[in-house]
Each structure stands twice: as C-alpha cells, then as structure tokens.
N, C-alpha and C positions, 0 to 999 in steps of 0.2 A: 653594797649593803651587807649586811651582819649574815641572810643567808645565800649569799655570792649572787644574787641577782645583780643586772646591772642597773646603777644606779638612777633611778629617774631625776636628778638634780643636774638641771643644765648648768654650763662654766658661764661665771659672770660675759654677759655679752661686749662685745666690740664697742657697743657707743656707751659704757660703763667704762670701762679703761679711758676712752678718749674723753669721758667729760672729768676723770682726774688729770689726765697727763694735760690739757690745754687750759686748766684752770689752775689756783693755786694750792689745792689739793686739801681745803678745809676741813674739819670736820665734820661741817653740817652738809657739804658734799658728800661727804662721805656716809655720813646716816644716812643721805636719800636716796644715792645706789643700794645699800643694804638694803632697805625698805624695798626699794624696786626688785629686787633680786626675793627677797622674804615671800614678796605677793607675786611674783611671776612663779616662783615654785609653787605656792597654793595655788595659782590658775592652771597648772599644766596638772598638778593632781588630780583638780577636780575634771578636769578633760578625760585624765585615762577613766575617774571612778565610773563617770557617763558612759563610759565603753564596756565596764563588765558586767555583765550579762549573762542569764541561765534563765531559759523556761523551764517550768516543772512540767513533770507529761502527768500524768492523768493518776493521781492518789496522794502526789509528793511534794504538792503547795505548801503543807505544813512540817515537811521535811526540815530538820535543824538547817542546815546549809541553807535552803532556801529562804526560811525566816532572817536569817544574819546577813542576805542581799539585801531583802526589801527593807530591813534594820537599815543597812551600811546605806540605802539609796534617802530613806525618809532624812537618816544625817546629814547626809552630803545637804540636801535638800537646805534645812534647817539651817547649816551653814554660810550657807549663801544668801540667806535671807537674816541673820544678824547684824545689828545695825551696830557703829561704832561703838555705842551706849552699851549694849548689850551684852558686848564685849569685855567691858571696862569695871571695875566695882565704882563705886560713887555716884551720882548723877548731876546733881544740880551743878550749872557751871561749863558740861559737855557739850552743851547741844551745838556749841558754836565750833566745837571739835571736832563733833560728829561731819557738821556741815562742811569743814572743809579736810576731812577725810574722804568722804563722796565724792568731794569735787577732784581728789588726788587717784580716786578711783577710774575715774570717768573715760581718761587719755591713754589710746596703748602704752604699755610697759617700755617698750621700744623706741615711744616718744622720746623728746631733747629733754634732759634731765633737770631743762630748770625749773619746771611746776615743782619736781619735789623738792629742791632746794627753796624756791619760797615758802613752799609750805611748812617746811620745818623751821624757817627763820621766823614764821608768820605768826605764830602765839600758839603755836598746837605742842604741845608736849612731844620731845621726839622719845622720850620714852614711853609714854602711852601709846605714840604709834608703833616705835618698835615691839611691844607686847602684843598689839592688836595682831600687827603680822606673825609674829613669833607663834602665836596662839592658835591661827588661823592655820598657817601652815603643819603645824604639829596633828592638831587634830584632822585635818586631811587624809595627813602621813597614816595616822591611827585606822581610819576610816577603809583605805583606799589597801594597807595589809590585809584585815578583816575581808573584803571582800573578794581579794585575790585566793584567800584562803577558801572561802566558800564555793569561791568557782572550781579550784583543784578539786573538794570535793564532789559538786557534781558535772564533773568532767568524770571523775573515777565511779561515781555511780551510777550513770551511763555506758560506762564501759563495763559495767559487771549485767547493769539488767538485759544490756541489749534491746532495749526496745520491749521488752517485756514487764510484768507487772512483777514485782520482787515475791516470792514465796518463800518457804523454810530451804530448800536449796541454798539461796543467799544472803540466808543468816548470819552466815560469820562472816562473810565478805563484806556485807554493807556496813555488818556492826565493828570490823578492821576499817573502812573508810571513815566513821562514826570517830573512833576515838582516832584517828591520826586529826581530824579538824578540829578535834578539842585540844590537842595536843600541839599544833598551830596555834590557837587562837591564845593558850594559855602563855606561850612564847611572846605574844605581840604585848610585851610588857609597856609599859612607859619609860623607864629606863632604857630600854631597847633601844624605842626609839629615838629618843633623845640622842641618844650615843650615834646613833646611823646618822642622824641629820649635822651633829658636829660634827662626825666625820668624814661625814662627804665635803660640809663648808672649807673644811681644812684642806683635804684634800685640793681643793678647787681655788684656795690661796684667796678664798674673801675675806676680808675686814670684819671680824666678829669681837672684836673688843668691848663691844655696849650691847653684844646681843645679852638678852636677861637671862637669868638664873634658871638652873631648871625646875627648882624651886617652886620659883615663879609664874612660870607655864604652868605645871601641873597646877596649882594652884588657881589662873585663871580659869583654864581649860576645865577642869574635873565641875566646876560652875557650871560649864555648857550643857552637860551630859546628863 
C-alpha cells in the first residue's frame, strides 16, 4: 500500500486458478472469480475493521479520534446491512437481482465456483454486480484507513497522558497528535485509494479488465455516505 504497510489483499486463491485451468477459461468464469475475489477482500476488511478498537478513559469519549472510531464502526455497520438495491441507482426491475445477489452471498467464498458462474449466466447483470462489489470493497478500504488512523492516534495519546487526565503540560503534545490525525485522514484521499487497490490487483496478476471506472465507484459510493 501507498504508506508501505503491508497489503491486506490476499492473492487470488487455489480453487480460483483451478476452476480457470479445468474449465474452458470463459469470460463469465472469469467475472465470477473476480466477483469472488472483489467480496472476499470486503469480507476480510470488514474482519480486521471489527478488530480496531480504542476505549476512551474518562474525559475523552468526545475526543476527535475517538469520534472517527464510533464514525468508522456505525459505517462499517451500515455497510453491511445495504441491500443490492441500495447499492445500485435505479429500482424497479432489481429486486429479482437483488434476490439472487443474497443468494450468491450466502456460500463461503471458497466454495466450488459454480454458483457464481450461474448466477452471472442467470439474468443478473454482471456489471451491476461487479459495481456492487467494486463499491463494497472501496468503501471498506475507506472505512478501515480512517480507523487505523484513529487508533494511531490514540495509541499516541495514551502514551503522552500516561494514564493521567491531560492538563496545560500536554498541550502541545496532544495538539502535535491532533494535527498528525488530521493530516492522515486528509491523505485517505479517494484517489489514494483507488490507486492502492489497482495496485495491489496488479500486482497479484488478477483479471481486471471489466472492473468499473473509477469514475464509477466514486460516483456509486459517495451515494452511500
């Protein structure tokens, strides 16, 4: 990733490779390992977002940082509870898309790869699904930066009160912690991450030929928000 962390985008798995090499290497195979790969990186996001965490001690519930957790946790939140529809601009016409988006849902990721290949053969737009995930995923990515950054910060103002209640002493220390998170958060551009997430697919030599525009994304996504 763009600030040398290491990347949370696992490499296309083993029974993705093998459901190209012993089939005849379609295209609609191939959109439905992308798809697969698209929503297993939003599932392992919203995993780690579940994991970050900070209690405020006793004054600091309203503390910036800690506001931009329970922010980043109500998103994540909301995330997960958006339905195909909600996702998508249009309505009437969906719901039968919606329905069997859920049902592509429903089977681990790791399962045999032919649910996704029917369901993209099946009448469901594979570019609406691939937006739904492209979307899904991006905004995680968004999501799941913001919070990492909030915890850096109180991790480091932790470290400056000691367990004590902050007074004029650590004025300039907390308000140096203060603007480095603002200084983060203003970084977690959407260009950023767009750029981090092709270049990790690249990197990892997956089939993005028909992922959408970034365009695109920002354009469903900024909807959600």
């Amino acid at each position: 990733m763009a600030d040398g962390r290491k990347s949370w985008l696992p490499f296309p798995s083993a029974l993705g490779r093998e459901c190209l090499s012993e089939s005849s290497g379609t295209e609609n195979e191939r959109r439905a390992i992308r798809v697969a790969e698209l929503m297993n990186d939003y599932r392992t996001l919203q995993h780690y977002i579940v994991q970050v965490q900070a209690t405020p001690s006793n004054g600091d519930y309203n503390e910036e940082g800690y506001s931009i957790l329970r922010q980043c946790s109500n998103d994540a939140q909301a995330l997960l509870s958006a339905t195909f529809t909600d996702m998508q601009s249009g309505g009437a016409g969906l719901e039968g898309e919606k329905g069997q988006l859920q049902g592509y849902l429903s089977p681990p990721l790791d399962a045999d790869c032919t649910p996704f290949v029917a369901m993209l053969t099946g009448g469901v737009s594979s570019k609406r699904i691939m937006i739904d995930a492209s979307v899904r995923r991006f905004l995680a990515q968004r999501i799941y930066l913001r919070a990492t950054a909030a915890t850096r910060w109180a991790s480091s103002r932790a470290a400056i009160l000691q367990g004590h209640k902050a007074h004029a002493g650590h004025a300039l220390a907390l308000q140096q912690v203060d603007n480095q998170l603002r200084a983060e958060l203003y970084s977690i551009s959407d260009e950023r991450i767009l750029t981090d997430l092709r270049t990790a697919d690249w990197q990892a030599g997956r089939w993005i030929d028909e992922d959408p525009a970034p365009n695109t994304v920002l354009s469903y996504s900024r909807a959600q928000r």
